[in-house]
C-alpha positions as CSV (number, residue, x, y, z in Angstrom):
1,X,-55.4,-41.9,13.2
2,X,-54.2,-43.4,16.2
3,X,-53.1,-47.0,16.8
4,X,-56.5,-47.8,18.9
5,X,-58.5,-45.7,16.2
6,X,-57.3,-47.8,13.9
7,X,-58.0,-51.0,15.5
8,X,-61.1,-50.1,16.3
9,X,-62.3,-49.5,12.9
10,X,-61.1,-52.5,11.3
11,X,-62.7,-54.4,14.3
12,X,-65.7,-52.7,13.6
13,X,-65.8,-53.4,9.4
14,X,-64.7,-57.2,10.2
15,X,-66.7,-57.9,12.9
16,X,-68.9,-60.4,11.3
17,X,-65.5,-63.1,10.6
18,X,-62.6,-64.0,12.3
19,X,-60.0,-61.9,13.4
20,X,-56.8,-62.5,15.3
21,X,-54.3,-60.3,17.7
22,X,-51.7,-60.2,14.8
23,X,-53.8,-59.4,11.7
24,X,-55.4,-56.0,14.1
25,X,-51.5,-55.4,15.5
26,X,-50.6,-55.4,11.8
27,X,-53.1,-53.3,10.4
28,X,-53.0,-50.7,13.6
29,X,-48.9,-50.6,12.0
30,X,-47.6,-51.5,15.7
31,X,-46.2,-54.8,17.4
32,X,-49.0,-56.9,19.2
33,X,-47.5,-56.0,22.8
34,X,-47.8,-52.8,21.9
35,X,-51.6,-52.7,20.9
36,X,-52.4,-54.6,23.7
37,X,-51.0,-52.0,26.4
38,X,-52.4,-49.2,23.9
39,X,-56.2,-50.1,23.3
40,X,-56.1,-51.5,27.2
41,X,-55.5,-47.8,28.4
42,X,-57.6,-46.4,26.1
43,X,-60.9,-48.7,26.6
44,X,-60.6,-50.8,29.3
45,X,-60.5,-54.0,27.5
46,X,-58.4,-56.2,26.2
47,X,-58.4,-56.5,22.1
48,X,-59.4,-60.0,21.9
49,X,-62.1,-59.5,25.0
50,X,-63.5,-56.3,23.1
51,X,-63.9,-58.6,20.0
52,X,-65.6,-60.9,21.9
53,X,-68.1,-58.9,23.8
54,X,-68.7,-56.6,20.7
55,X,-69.7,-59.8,18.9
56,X,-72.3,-61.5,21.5
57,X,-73.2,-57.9,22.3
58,X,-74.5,-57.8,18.5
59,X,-75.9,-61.6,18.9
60,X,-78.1,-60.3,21.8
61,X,-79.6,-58.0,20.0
62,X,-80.5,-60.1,17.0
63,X,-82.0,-62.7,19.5
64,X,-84.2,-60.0,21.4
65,X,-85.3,-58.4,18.0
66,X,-86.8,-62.6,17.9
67,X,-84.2,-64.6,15.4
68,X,-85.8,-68.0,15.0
69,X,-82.3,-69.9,15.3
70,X,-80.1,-69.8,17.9
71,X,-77.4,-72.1,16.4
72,X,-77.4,-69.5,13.1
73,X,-76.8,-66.6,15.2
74,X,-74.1,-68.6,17.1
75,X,-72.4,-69.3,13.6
76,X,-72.6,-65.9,12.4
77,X,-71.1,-64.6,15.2
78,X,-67.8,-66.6,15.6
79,X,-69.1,-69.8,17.6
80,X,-68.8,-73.2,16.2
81,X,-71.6,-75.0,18.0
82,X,-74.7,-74.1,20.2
83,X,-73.3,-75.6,23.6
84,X,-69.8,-73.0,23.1
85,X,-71.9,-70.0,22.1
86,X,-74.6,-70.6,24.9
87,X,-70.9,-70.8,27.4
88,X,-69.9,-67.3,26.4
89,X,-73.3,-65.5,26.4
90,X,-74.3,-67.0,29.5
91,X,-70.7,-65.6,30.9
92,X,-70.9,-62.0,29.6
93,X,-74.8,-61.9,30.4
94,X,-76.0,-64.1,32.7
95,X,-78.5,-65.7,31.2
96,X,-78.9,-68.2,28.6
97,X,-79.4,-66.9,24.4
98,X,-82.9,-68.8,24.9
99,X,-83.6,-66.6,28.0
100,X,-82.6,-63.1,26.0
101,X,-84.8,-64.5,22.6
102,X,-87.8,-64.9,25.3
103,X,-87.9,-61.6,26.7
104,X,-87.4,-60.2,23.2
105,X,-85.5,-57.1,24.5
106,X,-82.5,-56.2,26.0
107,X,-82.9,-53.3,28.2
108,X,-81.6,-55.5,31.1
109,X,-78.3,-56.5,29.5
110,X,-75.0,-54.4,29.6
111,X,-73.9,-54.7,25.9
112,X,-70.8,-53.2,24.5
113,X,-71.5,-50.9,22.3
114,X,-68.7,-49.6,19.6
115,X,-66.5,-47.4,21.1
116,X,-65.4,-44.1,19.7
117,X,-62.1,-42.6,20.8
118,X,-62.2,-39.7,23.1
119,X,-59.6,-37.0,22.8
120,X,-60.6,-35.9,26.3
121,X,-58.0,-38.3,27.3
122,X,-55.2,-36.6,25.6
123,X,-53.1,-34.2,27.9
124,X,-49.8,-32.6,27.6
125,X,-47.0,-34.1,28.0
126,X,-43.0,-33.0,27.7
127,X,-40.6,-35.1,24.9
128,X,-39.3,-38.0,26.9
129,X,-35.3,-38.4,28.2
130,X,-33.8,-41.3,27.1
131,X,-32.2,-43.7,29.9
132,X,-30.2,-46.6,30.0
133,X,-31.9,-48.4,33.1
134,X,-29.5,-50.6,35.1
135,X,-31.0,-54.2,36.4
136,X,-33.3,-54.6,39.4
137,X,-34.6,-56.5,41.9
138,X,-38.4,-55.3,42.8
139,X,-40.4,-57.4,45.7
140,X,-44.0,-56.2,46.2
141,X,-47.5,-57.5,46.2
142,X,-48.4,-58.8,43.0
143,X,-52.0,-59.3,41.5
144,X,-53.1,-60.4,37.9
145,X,-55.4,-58.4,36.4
146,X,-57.1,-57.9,32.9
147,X,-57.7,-54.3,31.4
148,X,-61.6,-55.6,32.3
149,X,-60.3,-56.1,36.2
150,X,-58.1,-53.7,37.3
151,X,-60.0,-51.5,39.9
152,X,-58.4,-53.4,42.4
153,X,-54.7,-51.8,41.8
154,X,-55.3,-48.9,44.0
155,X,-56.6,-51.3,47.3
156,X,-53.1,-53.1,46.2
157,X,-51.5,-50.1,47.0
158,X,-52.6,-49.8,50.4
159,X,-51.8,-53.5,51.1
160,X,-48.4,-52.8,50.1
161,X,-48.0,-49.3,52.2
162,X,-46.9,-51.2,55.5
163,X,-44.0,-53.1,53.6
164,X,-42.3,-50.0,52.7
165,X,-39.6,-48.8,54.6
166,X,-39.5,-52.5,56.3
167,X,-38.2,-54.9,53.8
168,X,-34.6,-55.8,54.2
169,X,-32.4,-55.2,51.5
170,X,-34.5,-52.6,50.3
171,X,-32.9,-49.9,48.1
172,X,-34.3,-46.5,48.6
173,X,-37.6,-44.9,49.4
174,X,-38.6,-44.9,45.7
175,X,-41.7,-47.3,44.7
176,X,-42.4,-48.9,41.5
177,X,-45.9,-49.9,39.6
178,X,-44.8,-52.8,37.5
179,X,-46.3,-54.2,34.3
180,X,-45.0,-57.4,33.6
181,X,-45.8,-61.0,32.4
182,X,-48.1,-59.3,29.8
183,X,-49.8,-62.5,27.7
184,X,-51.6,-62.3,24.4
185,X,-55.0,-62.0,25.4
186,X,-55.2,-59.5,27.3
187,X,-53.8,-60.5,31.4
188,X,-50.7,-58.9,33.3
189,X,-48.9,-59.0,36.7
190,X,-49.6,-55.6,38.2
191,X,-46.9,-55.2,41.4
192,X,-46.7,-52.2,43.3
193,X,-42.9,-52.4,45.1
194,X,-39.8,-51.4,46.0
195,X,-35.9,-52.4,45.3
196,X,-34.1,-54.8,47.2
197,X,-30.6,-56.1,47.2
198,X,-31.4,-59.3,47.2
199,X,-34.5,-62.0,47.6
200,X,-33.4,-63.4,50.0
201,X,-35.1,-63.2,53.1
202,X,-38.3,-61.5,51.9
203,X,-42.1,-62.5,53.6
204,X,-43.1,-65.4,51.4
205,X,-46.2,-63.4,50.4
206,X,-44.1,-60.7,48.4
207,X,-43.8,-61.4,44.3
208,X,-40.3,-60.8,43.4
209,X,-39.3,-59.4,39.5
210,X,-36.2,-59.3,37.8
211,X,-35.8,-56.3,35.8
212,X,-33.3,-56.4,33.4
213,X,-31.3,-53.6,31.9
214,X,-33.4,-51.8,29.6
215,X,-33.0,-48.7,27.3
216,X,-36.8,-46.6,28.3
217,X,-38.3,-43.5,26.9
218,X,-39.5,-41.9,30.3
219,X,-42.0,-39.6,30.5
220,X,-43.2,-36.7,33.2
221,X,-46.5,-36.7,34.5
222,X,-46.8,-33.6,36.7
223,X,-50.2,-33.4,38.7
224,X,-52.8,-36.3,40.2
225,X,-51.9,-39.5,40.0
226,X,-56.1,-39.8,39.0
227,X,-55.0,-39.0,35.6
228,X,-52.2,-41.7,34.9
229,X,-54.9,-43.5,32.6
230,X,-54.9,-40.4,30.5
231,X,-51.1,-40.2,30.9
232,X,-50.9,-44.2,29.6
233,X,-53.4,-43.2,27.0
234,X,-51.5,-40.2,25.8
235,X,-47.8,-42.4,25.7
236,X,-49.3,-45.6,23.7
237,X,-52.0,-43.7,21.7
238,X,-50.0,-40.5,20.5
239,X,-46.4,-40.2,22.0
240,X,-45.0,-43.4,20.8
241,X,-46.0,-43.7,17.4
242,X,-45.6,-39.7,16.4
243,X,-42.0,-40.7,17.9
244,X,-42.0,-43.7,16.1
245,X,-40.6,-45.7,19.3
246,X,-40.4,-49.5,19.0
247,X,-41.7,-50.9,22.9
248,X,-39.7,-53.6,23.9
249,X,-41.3,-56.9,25.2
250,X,-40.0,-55.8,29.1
251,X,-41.6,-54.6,32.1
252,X,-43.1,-51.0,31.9
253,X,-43.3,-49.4,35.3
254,X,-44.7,-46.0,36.8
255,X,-42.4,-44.4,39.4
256,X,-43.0,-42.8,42.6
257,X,-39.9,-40.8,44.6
258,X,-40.1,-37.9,46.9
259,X,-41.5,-35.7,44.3
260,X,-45.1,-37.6,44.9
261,X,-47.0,-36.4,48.3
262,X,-48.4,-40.0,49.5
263,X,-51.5,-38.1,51.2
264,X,-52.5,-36.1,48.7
265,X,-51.4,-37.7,45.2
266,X,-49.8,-34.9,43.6
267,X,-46.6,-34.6,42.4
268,X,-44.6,-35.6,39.6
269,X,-44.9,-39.2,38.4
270,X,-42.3,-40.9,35.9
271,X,-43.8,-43.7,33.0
272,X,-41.1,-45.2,31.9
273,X,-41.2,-47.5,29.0
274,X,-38.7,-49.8,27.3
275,X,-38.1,-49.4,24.0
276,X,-35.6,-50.8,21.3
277,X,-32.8,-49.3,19.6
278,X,-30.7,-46.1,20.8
């Protein structure tokens, strides 16, 4: 089983007590950056956020089916008093845990159901090359995003398109998607840029990332760039722990050199991810 697979079903058998980011990362046998950037391209949430919506999800229901106290449900479900548990439900539903109780179904709510891993999202992918990555200076235009909140990257792109070719310093044609400034619950910087040879001088608007050097695994993706999700599944889920790669706590970025046609999205797209050791 997988490291997400894994996580997933000791989620799903604790559900009902507390669980933390390093007892799932220690039970899914990888480090707790490493499950976060795994289960994140496989579901779309982050581990902690899945947790919690799996858990009012399953309060929701209980309320609908008519549970005569609200504070019990709360309690059961990980919240230590009726105002925080009313907070959170409101938040993921909209409406207050009276409000569901009252309508005594939840047809209208968008719970998160378990998730079972789909092996649709596997694809073919070459053995890695091994590179020793020198240091770089990237400027782009950074967002932060959640796995939950990341439609927006390819919009980002296109606010980023009139840059290229324009900043000074820069280094190359090449672009970089850069995943960095990864926290534990879930939220990165997503920047979409290019090298320079220095910051200086740069619009004020651009985000600017040090990447230091780095020893990566990089990977081929030859085809859409549509199916980098299954690309990012495929690497965390399957290619890194049948290789039994140790990811480095470093930025991970996609690459994008002549090889990719910018009007069409085909191509051939590097992943490259830092890892420790030699």
């Amino acid at each position: 089983m997988d490291p997400v697979g894994k996580a997933l079903w000791f989620i799903e058998t604790n559900l009902s007590r507390e669980l933390s980011l390093p007892e799932i990362a220690s039970f899914a046998g990888v480090s707790r950056f490493h499950l976060l950037r795994a289960f994140g391209a496989a579901t779309g949430f982050s581990v902690m956020g899945y947790v919690r919506r799996r858990r009012l999800s399953e309060a929701a229901k209980e309320l609908a089916a008519g549970a005569d106290d609200i504070l019990a449900v709360a309690l059961d479900h990980g919240y230590a008093s009726h105002e925080a548990f009313t907070r959170a439900f409101r938040d993921q539903f909209g409406i207050t845990p009276e409000a569901a109780r009252s309508a005594s179904n939840f047809a209208n709510l968008k719970l998160v159901e378990a998730i079972a891993m789909d092996d649709n999202l596997i694809v073919d992918l070459a053995p890695p090359r091994f590179v020793d990555g020198r240091a770089m200076l990237i400027a782009g235009i950074g967002e932060r995003y959640t796995f939950e909140t990341n439609q927006g990257i390819p919009f980002q792109w296109q606010r980023f398109v009139p840059y290229i070719g324009h900043l000074q310093g820069q280094v190359g044609r090449t672009t970089y998607g850069l995943c960095c400034n990864q926290d534990g619950q879930g939220s990165f910087d997503y920047v979409c840029g290019v090298e320079v040879s220095s910051f200086a001088d740069l619009p004020p608007e651009l985000q600017r990332v040090r990447v230091p050097k780095q020893r990566y695994a990089v990977f081929t993706h030859e085809g859409h760039v549509s199916r980098l999700r299954a690309v990012a599944y495929t690497i965390w889920n399957k290619k890194l722990p049948e290789l039994r790669l140790e990811v480095a706590d470093a930025p991970d970025f996609e690459l994008y050199d002549e090889r990719v046609n910018p009007q069409t999205g085909m191509g051939t797209t590097e992943v490259w991810i830092p890892i420790k050791g030699k």
